[in-house]
MIPA-413846 format. One line per field, with one value per residue (C-alpha): residue in three letters; chain; x, y, z. Coordinates in pm, 1 decimal. Layout:
<sites>
r	ala,...
c	A,...
px	X,...
py	Y,...
pz	Z,...
</sites>
This chain:
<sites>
r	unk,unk,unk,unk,unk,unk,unk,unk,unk,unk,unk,unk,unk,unk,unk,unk,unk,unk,unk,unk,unk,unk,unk,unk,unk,unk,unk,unk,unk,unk,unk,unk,unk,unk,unk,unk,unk,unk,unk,unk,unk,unk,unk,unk,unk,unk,unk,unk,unk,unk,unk,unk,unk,unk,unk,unk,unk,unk,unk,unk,unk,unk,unk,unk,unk,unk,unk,unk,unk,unk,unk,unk,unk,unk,unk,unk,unk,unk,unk,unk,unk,unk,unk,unk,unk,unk,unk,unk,unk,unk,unk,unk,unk,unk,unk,unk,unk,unk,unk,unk,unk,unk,unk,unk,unk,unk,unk,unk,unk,unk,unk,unk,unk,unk,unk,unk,unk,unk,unk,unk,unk,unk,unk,unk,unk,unk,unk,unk,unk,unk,unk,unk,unk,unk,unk,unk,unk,unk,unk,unk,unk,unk,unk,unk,unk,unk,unk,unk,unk,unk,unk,unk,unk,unk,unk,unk,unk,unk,unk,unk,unk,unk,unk,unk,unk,unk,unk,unk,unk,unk,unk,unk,unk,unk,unk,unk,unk,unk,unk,unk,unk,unk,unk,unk,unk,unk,unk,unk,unk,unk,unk,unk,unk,unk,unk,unk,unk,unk,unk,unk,unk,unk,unk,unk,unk,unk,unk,unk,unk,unk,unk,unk,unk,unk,unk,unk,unk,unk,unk,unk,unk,unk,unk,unk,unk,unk,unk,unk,unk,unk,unk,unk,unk,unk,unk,unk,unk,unk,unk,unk,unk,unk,unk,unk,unk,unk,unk,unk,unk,unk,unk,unk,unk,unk,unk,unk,unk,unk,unk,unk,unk,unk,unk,unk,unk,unk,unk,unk,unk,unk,unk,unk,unk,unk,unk,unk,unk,unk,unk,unk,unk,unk,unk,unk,unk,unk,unk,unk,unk,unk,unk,unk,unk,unk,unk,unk,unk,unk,unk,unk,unk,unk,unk,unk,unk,unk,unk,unk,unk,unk,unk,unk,unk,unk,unk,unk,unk,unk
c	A,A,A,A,A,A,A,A,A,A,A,A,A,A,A,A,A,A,A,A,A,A,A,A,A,A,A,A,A,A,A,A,A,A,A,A,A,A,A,A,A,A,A,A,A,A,A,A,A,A,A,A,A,A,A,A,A,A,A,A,A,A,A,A,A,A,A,A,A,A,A,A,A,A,A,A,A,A,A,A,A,A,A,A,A,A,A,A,A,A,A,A,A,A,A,A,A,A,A,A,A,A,A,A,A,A,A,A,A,A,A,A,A,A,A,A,A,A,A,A,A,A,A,A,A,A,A,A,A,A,A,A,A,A,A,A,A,A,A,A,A,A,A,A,A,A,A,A,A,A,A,A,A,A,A,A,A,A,A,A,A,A,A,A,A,A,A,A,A,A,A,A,A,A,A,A,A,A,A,A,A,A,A,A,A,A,A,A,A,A,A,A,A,A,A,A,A,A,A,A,A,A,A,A,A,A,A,A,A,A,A,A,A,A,A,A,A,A,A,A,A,A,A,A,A,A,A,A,A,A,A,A,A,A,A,A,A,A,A,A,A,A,A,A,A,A,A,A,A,A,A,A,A,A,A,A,A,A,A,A,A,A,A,A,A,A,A,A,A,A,A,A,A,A,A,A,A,A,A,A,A,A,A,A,A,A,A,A,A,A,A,A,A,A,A,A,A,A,A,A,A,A,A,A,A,A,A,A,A,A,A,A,A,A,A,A,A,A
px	2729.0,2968.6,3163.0,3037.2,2690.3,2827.8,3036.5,2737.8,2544.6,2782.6,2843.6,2482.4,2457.9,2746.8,2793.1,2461.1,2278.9,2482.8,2778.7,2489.2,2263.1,2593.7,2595.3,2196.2,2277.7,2558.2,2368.6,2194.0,2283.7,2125.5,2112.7,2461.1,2657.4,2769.9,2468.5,2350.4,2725.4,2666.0,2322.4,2447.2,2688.2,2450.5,2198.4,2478.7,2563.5,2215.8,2145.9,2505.8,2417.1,2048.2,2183.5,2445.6,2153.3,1979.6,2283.5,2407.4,2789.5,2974.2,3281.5,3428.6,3804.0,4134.2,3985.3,3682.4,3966.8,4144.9,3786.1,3702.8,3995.4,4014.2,3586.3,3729.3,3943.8,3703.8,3465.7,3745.1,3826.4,3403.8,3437.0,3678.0,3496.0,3195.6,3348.3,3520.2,3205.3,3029.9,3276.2,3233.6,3125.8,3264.9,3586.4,3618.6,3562.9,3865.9,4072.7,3932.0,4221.5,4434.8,4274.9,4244.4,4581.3,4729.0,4501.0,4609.8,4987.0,4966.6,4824.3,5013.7,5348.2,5166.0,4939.6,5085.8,4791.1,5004.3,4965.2,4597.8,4643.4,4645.9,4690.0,4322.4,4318.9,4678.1,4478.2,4150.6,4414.2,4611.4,4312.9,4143.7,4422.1,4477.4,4144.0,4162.2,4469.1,4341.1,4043.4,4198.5,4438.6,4187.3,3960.4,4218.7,4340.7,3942.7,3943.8,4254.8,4159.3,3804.8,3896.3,4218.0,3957.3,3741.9,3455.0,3104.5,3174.6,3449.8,3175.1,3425.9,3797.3,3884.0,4055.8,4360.0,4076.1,3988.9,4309.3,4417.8,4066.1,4125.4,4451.6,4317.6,4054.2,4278.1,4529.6,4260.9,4064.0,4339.4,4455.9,4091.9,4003.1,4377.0,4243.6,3881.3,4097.3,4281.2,3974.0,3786.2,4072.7,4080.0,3705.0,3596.4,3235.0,2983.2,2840.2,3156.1,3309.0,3028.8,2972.8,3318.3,3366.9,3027.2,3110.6,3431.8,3301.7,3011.7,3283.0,3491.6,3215.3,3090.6,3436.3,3390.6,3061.7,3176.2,3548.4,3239.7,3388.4,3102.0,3089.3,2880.3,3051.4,2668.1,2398.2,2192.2,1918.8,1830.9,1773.8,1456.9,1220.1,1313.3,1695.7,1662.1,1441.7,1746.3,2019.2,1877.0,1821.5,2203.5,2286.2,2119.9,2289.5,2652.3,2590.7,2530.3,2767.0,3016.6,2832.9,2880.7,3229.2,3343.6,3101.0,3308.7,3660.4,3553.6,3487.1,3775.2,4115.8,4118.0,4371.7,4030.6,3755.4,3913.1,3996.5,3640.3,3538.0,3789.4,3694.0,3322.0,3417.9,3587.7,3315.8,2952.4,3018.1,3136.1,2829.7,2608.8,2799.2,2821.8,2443.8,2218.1,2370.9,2466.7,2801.6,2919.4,2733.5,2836.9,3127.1,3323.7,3424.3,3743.0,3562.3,3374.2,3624.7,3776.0,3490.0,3427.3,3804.1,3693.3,3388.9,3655.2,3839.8,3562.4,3466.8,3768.4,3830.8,3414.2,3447.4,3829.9,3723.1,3521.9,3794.3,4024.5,3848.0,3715.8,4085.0,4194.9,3933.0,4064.7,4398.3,4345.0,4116.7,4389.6
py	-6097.6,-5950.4,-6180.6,-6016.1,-6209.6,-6568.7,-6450.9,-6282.0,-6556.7,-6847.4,-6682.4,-6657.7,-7070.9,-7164.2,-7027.4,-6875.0,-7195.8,-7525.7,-7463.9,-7438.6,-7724.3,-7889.6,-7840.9,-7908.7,-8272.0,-8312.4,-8212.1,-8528.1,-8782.3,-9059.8,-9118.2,-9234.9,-8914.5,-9115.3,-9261.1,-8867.7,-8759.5,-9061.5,-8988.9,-8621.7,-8705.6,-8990.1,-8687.3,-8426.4,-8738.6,-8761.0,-8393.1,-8380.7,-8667.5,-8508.2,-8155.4,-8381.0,-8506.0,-8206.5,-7983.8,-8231.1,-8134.4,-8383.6,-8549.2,-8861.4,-8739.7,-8736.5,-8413.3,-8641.8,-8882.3,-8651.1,-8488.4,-8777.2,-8870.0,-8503.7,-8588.5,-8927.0,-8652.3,-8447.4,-8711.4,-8725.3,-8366.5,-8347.8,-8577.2,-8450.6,-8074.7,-8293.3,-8412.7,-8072.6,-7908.3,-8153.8,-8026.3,-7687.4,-7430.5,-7110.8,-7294.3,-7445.0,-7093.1,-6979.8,-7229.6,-7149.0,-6962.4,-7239.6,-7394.8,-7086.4,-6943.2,-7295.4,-7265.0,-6882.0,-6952.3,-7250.4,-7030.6,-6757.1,-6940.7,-7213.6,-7011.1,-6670.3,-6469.8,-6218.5,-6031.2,-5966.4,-5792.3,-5382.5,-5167.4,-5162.2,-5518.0,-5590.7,-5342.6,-5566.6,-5885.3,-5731.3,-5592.9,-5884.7,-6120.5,-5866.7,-5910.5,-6271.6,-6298.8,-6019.8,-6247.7,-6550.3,-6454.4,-6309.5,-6626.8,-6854.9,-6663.9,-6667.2,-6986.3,-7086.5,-6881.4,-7020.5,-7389.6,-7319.7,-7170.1,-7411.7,-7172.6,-7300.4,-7102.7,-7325.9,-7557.8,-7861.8,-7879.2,-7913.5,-8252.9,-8296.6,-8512.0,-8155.7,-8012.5,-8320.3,-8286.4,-7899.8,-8034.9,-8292.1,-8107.6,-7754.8,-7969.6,-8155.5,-7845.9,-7653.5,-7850.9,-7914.0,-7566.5,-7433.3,-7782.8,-7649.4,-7309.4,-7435.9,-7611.3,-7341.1,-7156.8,-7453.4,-7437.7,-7753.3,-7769.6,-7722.1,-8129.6,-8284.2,-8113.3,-8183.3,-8565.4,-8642.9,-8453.0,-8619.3,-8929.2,-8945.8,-8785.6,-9023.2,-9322.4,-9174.4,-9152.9,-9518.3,-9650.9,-9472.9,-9604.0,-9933.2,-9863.2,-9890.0,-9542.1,-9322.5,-8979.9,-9049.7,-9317.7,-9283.8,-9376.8,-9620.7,-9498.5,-9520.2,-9173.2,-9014.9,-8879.5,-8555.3,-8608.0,-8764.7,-8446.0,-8195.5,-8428.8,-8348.3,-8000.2,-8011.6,-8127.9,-7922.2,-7591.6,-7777.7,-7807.4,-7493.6,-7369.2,-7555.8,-7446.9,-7083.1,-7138.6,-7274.1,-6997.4,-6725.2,-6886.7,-6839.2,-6500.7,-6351.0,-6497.9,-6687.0,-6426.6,-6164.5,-6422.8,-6638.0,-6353.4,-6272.6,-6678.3,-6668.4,-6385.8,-6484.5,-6792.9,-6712.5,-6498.9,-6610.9,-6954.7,-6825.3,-6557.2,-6800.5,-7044.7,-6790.0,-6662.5,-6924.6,-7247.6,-7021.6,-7153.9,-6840.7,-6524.0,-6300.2,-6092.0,-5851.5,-5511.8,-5591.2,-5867.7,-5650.3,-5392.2,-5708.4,-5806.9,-5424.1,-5470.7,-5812.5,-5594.0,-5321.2,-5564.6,-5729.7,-5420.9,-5308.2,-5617.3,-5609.3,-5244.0,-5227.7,-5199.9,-4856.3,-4781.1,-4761.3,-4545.7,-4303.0,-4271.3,-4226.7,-3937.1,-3815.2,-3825.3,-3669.0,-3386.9,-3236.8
pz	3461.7,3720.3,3909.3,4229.1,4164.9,4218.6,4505.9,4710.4,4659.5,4724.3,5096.3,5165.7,5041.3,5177.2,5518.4,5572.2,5479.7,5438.9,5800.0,6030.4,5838.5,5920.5,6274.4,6299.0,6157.9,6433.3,6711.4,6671.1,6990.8,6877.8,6495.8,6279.4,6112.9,5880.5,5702.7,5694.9,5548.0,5282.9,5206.9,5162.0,4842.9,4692.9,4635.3,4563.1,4242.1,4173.0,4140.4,3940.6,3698.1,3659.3,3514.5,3361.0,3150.2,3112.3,3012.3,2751.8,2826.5,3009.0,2891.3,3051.9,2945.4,3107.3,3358.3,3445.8,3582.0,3794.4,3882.3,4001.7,4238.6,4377.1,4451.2,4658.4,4837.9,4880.4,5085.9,5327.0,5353.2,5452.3,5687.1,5847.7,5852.9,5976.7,6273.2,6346.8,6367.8,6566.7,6826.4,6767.9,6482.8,6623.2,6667.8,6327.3,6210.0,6345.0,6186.3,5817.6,5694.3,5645.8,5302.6,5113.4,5240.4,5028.6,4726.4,4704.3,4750.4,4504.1,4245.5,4295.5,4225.7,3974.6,3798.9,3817.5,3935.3,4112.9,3749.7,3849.8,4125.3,4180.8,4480.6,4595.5,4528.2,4766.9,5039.6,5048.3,5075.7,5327.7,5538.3,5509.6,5644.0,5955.3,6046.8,5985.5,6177.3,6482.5,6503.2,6513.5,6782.4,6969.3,6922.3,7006.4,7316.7,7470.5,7411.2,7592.8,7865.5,7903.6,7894.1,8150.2,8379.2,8364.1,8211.2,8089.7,7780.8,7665.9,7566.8,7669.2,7654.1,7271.5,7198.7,7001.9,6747.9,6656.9,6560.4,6348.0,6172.3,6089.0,5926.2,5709.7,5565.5,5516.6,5309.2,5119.3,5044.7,4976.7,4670.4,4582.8,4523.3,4356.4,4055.5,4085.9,3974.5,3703.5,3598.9,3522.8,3377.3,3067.3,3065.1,3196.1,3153.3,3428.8,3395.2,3359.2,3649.9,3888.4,3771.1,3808.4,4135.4,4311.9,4143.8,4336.8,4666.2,4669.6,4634.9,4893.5,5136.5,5076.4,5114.9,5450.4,5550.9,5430.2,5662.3,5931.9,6083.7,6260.6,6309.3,6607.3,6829.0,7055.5,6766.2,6825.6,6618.7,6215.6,6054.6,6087.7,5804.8,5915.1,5903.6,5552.6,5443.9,5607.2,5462.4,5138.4,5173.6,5274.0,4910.5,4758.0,4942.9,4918.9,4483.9,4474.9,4673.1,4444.4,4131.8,4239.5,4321.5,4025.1,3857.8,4076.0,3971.2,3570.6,3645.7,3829.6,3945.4,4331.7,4457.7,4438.7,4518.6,4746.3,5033.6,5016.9,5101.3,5334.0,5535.9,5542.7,5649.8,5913.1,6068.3,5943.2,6103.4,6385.3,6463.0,6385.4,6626.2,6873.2,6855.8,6694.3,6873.3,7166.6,7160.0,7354.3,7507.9,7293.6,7065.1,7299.3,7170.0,7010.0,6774.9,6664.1,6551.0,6399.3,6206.4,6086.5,5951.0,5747.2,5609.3,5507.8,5323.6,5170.9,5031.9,4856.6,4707.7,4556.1,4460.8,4389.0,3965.4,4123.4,4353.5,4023.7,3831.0,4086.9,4121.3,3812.6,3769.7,4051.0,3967.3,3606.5,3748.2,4003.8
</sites>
């Protein structure tokens, strides 16, 4: 199957589905973020052990071991996404760029995976990262400008809690995802690679709930039925969006997939932030030229295999 397949779907589950489930459970004034973050990786283990079991192919080897303390990682790197989208979703979409841009240079120098790469592939990178970087600049500007005037769109004035957030979990999940890389280039298997990284994440995040730290200094409720039943349809879209990452890194090298994640990151959280939670009225012209740049380069990179041949013809009918 092409590796296109994973990569489509793990944008639709991952920041069509799981960033705004997300920001649904930190809405919530009056119930504890934290019991919903733990209850989040106790089901993500669960569901791990489960096809585990029914996949016979887990291995509690030396890759287990480090699975397992990049998972406890992990738990913090979450938590630290949790509370930065709590403050604001279109916000923490602008800030993105920084996890994949360390996974990509880390493989680039440790694996090598500049040997992958061909001209239409460098033009779907490069276009990619100027929108990314047009669009952050932009972002960042309106945002200054709103919360210096004073604006209602500003939402509030963003605390330095926010930036220092952003930076744990882009340094976490930068390393995470350049092992979850070189995992799948050794051919860890499926089961052992999502026991040991749930089994770590759900220790990390009871070592947290145990730490007494809340997401949600202002509970002073239990969780609801209903936050227990969206909690859990939470971990389901987070294992699969792993699943289908680690699927998409067997299939092609990060330096193709990962600009693709990284551009929908970027800008599916933050039109859903912007439209759906009404975080701000709406895109202004040069957003959307920006975002018609990110769709540019996510096309080259998907049809850059197409791109290559149609130019070869072309090249060898002339």
């Amino acid at each position: 199957m092409s590796w296109q397949v994973p990569v489509v779907l793990r944008l639709v589950v991952a920041y069509v589905i799981a960033q705004p489930l997300i920001k649904k459970l930190t809405k919530e004034n009056d119930e504890s973020r934290t019991q919903k973050f733990l209850l989040q990786f106790l089901v993500c283990l669960l569901l791990a052990s489960a096809f585990a079991i029914w996949s016979g192919d887990c291995n509690f080897d030396r890759n287990a071991r480090v699975l397992f303390a990049v998972g406890i990682a992990n738990a913090f790197g979450a938590f630290c996404q949790w509370k930065s989208i709590g403050y604001s979703l279109s916000k923490n979409a602008l800030f993105t760029v920084w996890d994949d841009i360390i996974a990509m240079t880390l493989c680039f120098t440790v694996l090598h995976e500049g040997k992958f790469l061909n001209p239409w592939i460098i033009a779907g990178i490069v276009t990619s990262f100027i929108a990314i970087v047009c669009f952050f600049r932009h972002g960042w500007r309106k945002m200054q400008k709103a919360e210096t005037s004073g604006s209602a769109e500003s939402n509030s004035s963003t605390p330095p809690a926010f930036y220092a957030c952003v930076a744990g979990y882009s340094i976490i999940w930068g390393v995470a995802v350049f092992l979850m890389r070189k995992f799948a280039v050794e051919g860890v298997s499926l089961g052992t690679f999502l026991v040991g990284w749930y089994g770590g994440a759900a220790t990390g995040a009871m070592l947290i709930f145990l730490a007494g730290v809340e997401l949600n200094p202002k509970c002073t409720q239990p969780l609801t039925k209903k936050s227990i039943q969206w909690t859990c349809v939470l971990s389901v879209s987070i294992i699969a969006s792993l699943l289908l990452q680690y699927w998409s890194l067997r299939k092609a090298p990060l330096v193709i997939v990962q600009p693709i994640f990284l551009t929908g990151e970027m800008i599916i959280p933050a039109l859903i932030g912007l439209y759906f939670f009404k975080e701000k009225k709406d895109l202004d012209k040069a957003e959307r030229w920006y975002f018609a740049i990110g769709i540019t380069g996510g096309i080259l990179l998907f049809a850059h295999d197409a791109l290559q041949q149609l130019a070869t013809r072309l090249i060898a009918w002339f």
